[in-house]
KEKE-975527 format. One record per residue (C-alpha): x, y, z; residue in three letters. Coordinates in steps of 0.1 Angstrom, whole numbers, plus 5000, padded with zeros to 4 digits. Example, Ala and Ser with C-alpha at 12.3 -4.5 7.8 and 13.67 -1.06 7.14 Angstrom:
512349555078Ala
513749895071Ser
This chain:
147303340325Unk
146803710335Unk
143803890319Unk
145004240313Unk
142604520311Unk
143204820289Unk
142805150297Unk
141305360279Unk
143705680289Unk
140805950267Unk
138305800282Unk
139705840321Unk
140306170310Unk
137406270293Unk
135506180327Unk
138406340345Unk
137206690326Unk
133206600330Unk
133406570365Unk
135806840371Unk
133607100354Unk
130606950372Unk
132007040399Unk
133107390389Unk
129307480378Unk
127707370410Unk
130307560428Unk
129707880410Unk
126107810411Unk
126007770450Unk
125108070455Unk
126308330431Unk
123708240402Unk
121308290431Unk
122008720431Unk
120108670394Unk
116908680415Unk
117109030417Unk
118709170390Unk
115209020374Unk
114109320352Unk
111409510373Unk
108009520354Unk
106809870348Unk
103809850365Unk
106309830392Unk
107110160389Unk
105510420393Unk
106310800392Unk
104711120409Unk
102711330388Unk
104411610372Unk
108211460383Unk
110911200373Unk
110511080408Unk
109610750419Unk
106410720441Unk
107310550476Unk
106510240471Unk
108210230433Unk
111210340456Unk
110610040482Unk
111009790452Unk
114409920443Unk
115209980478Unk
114909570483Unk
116209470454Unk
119809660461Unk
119509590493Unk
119209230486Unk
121809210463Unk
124209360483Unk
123609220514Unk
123608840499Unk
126808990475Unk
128509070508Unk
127808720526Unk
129108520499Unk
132408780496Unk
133008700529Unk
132708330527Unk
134308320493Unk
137608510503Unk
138108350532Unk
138108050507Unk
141807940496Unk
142507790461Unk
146107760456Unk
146107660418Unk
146207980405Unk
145007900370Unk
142107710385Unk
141208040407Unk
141408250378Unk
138808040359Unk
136608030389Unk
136608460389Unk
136208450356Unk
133508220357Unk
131608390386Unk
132108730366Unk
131008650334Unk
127608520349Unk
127208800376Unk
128809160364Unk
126809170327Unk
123409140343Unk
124209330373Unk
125609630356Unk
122409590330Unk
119909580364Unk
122609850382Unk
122710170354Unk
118610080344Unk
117810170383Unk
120510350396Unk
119510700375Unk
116210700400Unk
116210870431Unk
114710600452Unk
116110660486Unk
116211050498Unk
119410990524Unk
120610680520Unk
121310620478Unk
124610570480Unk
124910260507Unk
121910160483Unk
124210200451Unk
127610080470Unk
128309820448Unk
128409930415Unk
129909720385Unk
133409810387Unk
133609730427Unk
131909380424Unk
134109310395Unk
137209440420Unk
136209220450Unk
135508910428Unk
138908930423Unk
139308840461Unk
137808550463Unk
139808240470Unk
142908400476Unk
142408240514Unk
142408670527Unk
């Protein structure tokens, strides 16, 4: 006599799906939820202006300075990496970018218009402010395509 086991096919599946978006949250995580750091609100104490002027004192303007620099150097680095990245599935790619832009673009763009009306940088704001909203959104649309 053979003992048959029965599958349970919703159950395979159902830990099929688990796994599977395991999998996608660590992926998006590793890395990308790390940029949160520092689009961390700045506290106001943080920031301090010169008397008599809407401008930032220097060292206000160094904490902005490090947090866009930060951003987009560590943005840039995982671009790289992540576009060199090929997955052919085309609906899975989409849910990845979609994924990594509904977690990164709200909170940068938040962090991005708050600090970006400062003059924090006298000759260099705009490789400071390179990488506003609408051009992260456009090259997380790169990523995976294996480029």
């Amino acid at each position: 006599e053979r003992l048959v086991e029965v599958i349970d096919a919703g159950s395979i599946m159902a830990s099929v799906v688990n796994r599977f978006e395991t999998a996608r949250s660590n992926f998006v995580a590793c890395g990308w939820e790390d940029l949160t750091d520092y689009m961390a609100p700045i506290q106001e104490s943080e920031l301090q202006f010169k008397s008599r002027k809407n401008e930032l004192t220097l060292e206000s303007g160094r904490v902005l300075k490090r947090r866009f620099e930060s951003f987009n150097s560590e943005f840039d680095e995982l671009h790289t990496a992540e576009r060199a990245l090929s997955v052919p599935d085309s609906t899975l790619r989409a849910e990845l970018r979609k994924t990594i832009s509904e977690r990164l673009v709200p909170p940068w763009s938040e962090f991005y218009y708050k600090y970006v009306k400062y003059q924090f940088s006298k000759k260099h704001m705009d490789q400071y402010t390179r990488l506003s909203p609408a051009v992260v959104e456009d090259k997380l649309n790169e990523l995976l395509a294996g480029l």
